[in-house]
C-alpha positions in Angstrom: -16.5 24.8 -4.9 -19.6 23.6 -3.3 -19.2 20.6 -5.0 -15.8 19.8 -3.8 -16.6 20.4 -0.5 -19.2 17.9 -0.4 -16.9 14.8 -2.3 -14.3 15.7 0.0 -17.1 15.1 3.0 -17.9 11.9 1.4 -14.6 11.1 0.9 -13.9 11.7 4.8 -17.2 10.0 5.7 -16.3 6.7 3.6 -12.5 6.5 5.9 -14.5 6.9 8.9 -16.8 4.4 8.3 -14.0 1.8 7.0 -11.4 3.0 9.6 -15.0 2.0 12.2 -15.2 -0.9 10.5 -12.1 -2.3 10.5 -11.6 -1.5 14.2 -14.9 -3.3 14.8 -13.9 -6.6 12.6 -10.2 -7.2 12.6 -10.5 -11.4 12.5 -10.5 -12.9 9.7 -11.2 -16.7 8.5 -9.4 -19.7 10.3 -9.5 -22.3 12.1 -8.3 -24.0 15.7 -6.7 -27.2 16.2 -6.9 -28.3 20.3 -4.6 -30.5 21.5 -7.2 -33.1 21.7 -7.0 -32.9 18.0 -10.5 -31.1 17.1 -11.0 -28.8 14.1 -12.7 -25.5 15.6 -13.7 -23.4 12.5 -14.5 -19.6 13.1 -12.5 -16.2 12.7 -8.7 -15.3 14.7 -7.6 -11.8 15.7 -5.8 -11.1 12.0 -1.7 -11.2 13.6 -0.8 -12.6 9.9 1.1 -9.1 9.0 2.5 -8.3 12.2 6.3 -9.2 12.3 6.5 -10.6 16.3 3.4 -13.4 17.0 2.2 -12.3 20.0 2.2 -15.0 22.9 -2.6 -14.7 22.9 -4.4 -15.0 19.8 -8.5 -14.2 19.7 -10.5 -16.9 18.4 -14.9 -16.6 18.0 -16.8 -18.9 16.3 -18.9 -15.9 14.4 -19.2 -12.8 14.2 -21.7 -12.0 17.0 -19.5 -14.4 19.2 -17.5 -13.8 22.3 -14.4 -14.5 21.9 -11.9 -16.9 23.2 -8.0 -16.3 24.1 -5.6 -19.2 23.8 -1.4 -19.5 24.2 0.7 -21.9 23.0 0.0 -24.3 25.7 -3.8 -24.5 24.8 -3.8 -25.6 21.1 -1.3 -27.3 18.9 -2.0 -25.1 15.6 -3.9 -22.6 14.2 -4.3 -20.9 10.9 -5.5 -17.4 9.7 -6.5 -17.4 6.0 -3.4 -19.3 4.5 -1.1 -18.8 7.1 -0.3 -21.8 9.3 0.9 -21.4 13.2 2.0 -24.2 15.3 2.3 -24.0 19.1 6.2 -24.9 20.2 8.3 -25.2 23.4 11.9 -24.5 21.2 15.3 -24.5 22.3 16.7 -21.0 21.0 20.5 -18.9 21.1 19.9 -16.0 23.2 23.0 -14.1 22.3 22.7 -11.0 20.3 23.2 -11.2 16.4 22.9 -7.4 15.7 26.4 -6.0 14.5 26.2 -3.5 17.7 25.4 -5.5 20.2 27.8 -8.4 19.5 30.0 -10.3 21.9 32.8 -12.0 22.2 31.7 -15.9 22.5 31.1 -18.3 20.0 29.2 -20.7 21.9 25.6 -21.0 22.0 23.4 -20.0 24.6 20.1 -21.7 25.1 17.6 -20.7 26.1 13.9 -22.5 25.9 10.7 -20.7 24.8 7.1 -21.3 24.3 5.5 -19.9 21.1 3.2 -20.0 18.4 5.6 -20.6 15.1 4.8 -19.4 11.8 5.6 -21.7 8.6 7.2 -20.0 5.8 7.2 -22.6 3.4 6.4 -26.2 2.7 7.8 -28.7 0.4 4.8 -31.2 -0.4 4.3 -31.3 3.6 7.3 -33.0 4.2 10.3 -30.2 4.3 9.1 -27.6 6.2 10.3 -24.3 7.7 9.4 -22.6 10.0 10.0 -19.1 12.0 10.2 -16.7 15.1 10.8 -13.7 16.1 11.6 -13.0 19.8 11.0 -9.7 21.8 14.5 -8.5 20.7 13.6 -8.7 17.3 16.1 -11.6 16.8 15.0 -14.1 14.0 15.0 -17.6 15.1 14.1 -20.6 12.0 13.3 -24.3 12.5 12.5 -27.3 10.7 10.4 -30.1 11.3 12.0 -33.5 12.4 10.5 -36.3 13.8 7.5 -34.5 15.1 9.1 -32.0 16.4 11.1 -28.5 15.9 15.1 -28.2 15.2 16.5 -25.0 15.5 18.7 -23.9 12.6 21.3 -23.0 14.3 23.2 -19.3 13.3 25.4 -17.1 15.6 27.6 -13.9 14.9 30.4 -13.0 17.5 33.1 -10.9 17.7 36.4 -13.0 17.7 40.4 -11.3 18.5 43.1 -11.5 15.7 46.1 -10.2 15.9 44.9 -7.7 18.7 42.0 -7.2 15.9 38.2 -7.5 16.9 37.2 -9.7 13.7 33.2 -10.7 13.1 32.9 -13.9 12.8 29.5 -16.4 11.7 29.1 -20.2 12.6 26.3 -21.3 10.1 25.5 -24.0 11.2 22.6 -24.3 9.7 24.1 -24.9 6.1 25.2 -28.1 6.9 21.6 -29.2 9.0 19.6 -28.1 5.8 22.4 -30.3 3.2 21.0 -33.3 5.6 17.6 -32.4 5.8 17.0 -32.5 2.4 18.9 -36.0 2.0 18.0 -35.3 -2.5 21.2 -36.4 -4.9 20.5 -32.8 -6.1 24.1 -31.6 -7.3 22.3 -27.7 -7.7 21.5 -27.9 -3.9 25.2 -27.9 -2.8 26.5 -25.2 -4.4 23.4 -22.9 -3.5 23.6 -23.4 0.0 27.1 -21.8 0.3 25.4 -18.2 -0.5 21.9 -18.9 1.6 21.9 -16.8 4.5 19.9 -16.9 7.6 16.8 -14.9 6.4 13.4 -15.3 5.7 13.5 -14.9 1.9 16.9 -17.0 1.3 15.8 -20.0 3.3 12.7 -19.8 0.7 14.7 -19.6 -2.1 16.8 -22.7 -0.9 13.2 -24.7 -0.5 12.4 -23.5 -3.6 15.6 -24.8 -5.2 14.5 -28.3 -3.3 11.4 -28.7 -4.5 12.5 -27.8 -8.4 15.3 -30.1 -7.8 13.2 -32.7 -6.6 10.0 -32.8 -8.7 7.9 -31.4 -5.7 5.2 -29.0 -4.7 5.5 -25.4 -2.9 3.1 -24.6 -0.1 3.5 -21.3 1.2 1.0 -17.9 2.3 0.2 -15.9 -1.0 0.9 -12.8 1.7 4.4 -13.6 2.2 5.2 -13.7 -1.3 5.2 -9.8 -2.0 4.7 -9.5 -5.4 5.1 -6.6 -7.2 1.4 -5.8 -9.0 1.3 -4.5 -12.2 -2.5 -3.2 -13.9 -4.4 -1.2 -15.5 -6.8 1.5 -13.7 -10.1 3.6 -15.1 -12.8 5.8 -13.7 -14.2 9.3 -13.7 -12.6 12.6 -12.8 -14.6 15.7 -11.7 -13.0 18.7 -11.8 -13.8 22.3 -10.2 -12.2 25.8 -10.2 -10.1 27.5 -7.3 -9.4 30.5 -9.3 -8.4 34.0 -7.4 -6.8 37.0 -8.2 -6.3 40.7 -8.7 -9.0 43.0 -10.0 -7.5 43.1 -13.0 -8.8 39.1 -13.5 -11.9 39.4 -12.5 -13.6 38.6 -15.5 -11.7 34.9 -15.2 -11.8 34.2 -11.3 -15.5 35.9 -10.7 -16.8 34.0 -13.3 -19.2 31.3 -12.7 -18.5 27.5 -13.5 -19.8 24.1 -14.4 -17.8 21.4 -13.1 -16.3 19.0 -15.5 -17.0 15.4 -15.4 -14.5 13.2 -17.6 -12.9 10.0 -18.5 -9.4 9.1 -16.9 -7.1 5.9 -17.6 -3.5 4.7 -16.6 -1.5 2.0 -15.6 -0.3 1.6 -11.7 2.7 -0.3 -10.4 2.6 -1.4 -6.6 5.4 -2.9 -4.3 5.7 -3.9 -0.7 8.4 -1.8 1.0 8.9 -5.2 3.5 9.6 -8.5 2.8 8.0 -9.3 6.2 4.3 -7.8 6.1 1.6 -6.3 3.8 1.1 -3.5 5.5 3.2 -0.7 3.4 3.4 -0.4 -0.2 4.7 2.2 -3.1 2.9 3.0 -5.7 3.5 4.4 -9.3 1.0 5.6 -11.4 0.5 7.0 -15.0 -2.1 8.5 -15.4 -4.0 10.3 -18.7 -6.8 12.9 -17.8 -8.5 16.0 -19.2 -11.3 18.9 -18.8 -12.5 21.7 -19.3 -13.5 24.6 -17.6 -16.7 27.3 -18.8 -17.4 29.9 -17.0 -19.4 33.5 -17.5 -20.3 36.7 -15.7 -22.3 39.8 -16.3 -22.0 43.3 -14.8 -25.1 45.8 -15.2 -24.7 49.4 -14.4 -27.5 51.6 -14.6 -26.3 55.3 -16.1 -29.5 57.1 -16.1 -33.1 56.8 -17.3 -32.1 55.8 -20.8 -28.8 54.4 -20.9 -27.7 50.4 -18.8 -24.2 49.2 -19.1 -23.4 45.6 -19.8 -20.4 43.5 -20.0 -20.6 39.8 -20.2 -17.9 38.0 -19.6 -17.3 34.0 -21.2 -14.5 32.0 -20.9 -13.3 28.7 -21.3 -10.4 26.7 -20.2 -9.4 23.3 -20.0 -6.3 21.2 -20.8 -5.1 17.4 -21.2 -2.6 15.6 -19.3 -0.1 12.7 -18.4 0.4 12.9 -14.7 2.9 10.8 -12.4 1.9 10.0 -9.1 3.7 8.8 -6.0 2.1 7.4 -3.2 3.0 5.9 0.1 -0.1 3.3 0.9 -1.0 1.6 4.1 -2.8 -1.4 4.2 -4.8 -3.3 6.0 -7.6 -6.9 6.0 -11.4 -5.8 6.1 -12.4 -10.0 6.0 -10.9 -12.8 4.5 -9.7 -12.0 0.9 -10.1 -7.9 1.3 -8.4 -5.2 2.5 -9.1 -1.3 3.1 -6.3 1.0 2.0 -5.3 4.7 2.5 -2.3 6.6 0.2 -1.2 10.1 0.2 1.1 10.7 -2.4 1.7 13.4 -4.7 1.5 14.1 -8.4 3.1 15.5 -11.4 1.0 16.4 -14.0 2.4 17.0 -17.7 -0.4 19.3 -19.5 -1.3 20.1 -23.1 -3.9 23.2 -23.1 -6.7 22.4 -25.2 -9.1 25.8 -24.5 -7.4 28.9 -23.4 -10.1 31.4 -24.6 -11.7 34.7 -22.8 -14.3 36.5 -24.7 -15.8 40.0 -23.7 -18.7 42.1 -25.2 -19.7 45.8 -23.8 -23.2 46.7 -24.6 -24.3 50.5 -23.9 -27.4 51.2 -25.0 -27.5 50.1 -29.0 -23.0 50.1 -28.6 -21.6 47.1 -28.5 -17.7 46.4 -28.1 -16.7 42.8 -28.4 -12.9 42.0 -27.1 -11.5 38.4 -27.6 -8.0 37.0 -26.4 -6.4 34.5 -23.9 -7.7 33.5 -20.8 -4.4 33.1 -19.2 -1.9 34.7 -21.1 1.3 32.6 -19.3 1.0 28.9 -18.9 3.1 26.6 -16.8 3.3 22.8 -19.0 3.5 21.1 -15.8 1.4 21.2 -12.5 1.6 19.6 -9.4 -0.8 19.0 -6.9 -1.2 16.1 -3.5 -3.9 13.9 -3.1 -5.1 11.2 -0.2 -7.2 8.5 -1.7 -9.2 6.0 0.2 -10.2 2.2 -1.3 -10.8 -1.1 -0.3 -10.7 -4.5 -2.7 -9.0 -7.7 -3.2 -5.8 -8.5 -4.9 -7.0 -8.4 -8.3 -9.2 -5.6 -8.6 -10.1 -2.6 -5.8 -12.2 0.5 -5.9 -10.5 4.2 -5.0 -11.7 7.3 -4.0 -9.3 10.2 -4.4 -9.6 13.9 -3.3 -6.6 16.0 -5.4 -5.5 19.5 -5.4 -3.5 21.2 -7.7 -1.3 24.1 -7.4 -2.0 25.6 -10.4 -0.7 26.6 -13.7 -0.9 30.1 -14.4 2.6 31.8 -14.4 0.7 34.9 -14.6 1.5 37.6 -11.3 -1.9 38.0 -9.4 -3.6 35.4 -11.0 -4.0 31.8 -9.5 -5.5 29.0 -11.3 -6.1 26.0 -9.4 -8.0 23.1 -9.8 -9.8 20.6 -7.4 -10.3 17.2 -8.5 -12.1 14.1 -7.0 -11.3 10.4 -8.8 -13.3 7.8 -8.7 -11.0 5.3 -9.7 -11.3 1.3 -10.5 -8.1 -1.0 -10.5 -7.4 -4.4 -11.9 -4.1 -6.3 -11.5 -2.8 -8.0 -14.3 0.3 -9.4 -12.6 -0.1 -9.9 -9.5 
């Protein structure tokens, strides 16, 4: 128990420090473009995962630098990692496209604005698209022309029919990207009909494009949200919570070594948004074991001849294939890694390996030995909850995992829970 309590106090020291440091360091690489046209290399305020750019970004040449605010106005581009921002004055439609707040009016109304643009995609440098999200979390996408910005024009309205509100979409846009592209790609046409005005279909039309074409994709590794599959290994330590009636004491009074043993298992990770990096799910299968020893002696004194002993040894331990679920937030430590938390819980599917109590009574030259099961009524599957704590890059990340199970003795008056703490390493293979 002592033990637990001080991995769980690492455990809670190592998020501190991270969470400190992460508060302390949230730039990462990049660079500045003025609109004189110099290259100003240093770190930027990470805004990369947030889904509206704000209107300020943070710019320091190092890390013991002051920083340095600029807007739209100041620079002409800016890039965090391998994300690409240009500074715009755009012509946008200010009516609502949300399906409850529609109205009825199909023309556009403009509307200008001054922002920092975020490209989605590139086709060799030469097709490029570009987007925006305004304060009311309306989606606005451009593409370049000429040296400047053309909005892709979309709208949704509510139209009468036959005393019928009806909803209606002008997509525009459709027939701006069939000339854009200007390619004698026959594949291209019939796409566009189902290309909606999102994020990930306008990047499946580029895509398209560029196969259909014979050219290169540019685009931020972050915004392509691939699922990761890999393997994961590391060490499990494992200690008792045992407690009960009087009748178990030779089990929960017993004292223990802590078991120290090998775990392995695959992990399977997905973004829950198309538009960040922030939250993930994660599945895990996970094999583990150990086993538990544990003993206890009780002396009684009868008289001036006779002691009483009874010693008490037991061992118990099992093997398992758990499931876990976690929820895991995410976030950039420096340019290619990231600190992580996930709570989740876990389902653990157990084969008992030692299930043993052994008791001898010793009165003077007496001696009763007594042998049977340590717990008489077994549960095959346990769950438990966890929080784990890491930090890595894409491919491979180190965890640290606090984990407590709820026990599987089915036995009244007897509980048999476990504490464990993982120390876990990760490698993507697919990623």
């Amino acid at each position: 128990m002592k033990f637990t309590l001080n991995a769980i106090s690492f455990s809670l020291i190592c998020i501190i420090f991270s969470t400190k440091i992460h508060s302390q360091e949230d730039y990462a690489m990049g660079y500045v473009i003025t609109k004189k046209g110099d290259t100003l290399n240093g770190m930027i305020e990470n805004i990369s995962n947030r889904t509206i750019v704000p209107s300020k970004i943070r710019f320091k040449k190092g890390n013991n630098e002051n920083s340095t605010v600029f807007g739209p106005l100041d620079i002409s581009e800016f890039a965090i990692l391998d994300n690409v921002f240009k500074s715009a004055i755009v012509t946008v439609d200010e009516a609502p496209r949300k399906r409850d707040k529609l109205i009825y009016d199909s023309e556009f109304k403009s509307r200008k604005d001054t922002v920092f643009l975020r490209r989605i995609i590139s086709v060799d440098y030469d097709k490029e698209v570009y987007g925006y999200m305004d304060d009311n979390k309306e989606e606005h996408f451009f593409i370049y022309v000429d040296s400047g910005f053309k909005l892709l024009g979309f709208k949704r309205y509510l139209k009468v029919v036959n005393g019928v509100a009806h909803e209606k979409e002008d997509a525009t846009f459709q027939g701006q990207l069939l000339y854009y592209f200007q390619e004698k790609c026959s594949t291209i046409g019939k796409k566009m009909k189902n290309v909606r005005y999102t994020e990930n279909s306008l990047r499946y039309i580029f895509r398209s494009y560029a196969k259909c074409a014979g050219k290169r994709i540019i685009q931020p590794k972050s915004s392509v949200n691939r699922i990761q599959i890999g393997v994961l290994s590391g060490v499990s330590l494992t200690s008792p919570n045992f407690s009960g009636d009087n009748d178990f004491d030779y089990f929960h009074q017993s004292d223990y070594s802590n078991s120290s043993d090998f775990t392995l298992g695959l992990f399977l990770t997905a973004p829950l948004s198309s538009r960040n990096n922030i939250w993930y799910y994660s599945l895990e299968a996970q094999y583990g074991a150990f086993e538990l020893t544990g003993n206890s002696r009780l002396f009684s004194n009868l008289g001036i001849i006779d002691t009483f002993f009874r010693d008490n040894d037991v061992e118990f331990g099992y093997s398992y294939v758990g499931i876990n679920n976690m929820i895991r937030w995410r976030s950039p430590m420096g340019k290619r890694t990231f600190f992580y938390v996930n709570p989740g819980i876990s389902t653990d599917f157990i084969s008992v390996k030692t299930n043993k109590w052994g008791e001898v009574d010793q009165r003077g030259d007496q001696q009763i030995t007594r042998e049977g099961e340590a717990i008489e009524n077994i549960r095959n599957i346990d769950l438990g909850y966890f929080i784990g704590v890491g930090f890595g890059t894409e491919k491979l990340s180190f965890e640290i995992r606090g984990e407590q199970n709820l026990g599987v003795s089915k036995v009244a008056g007897l509980n048999a829970s476990t504490h464990k703490i993982y120390f876990l390493l990760k490698y993507a293979l697919l990623n």
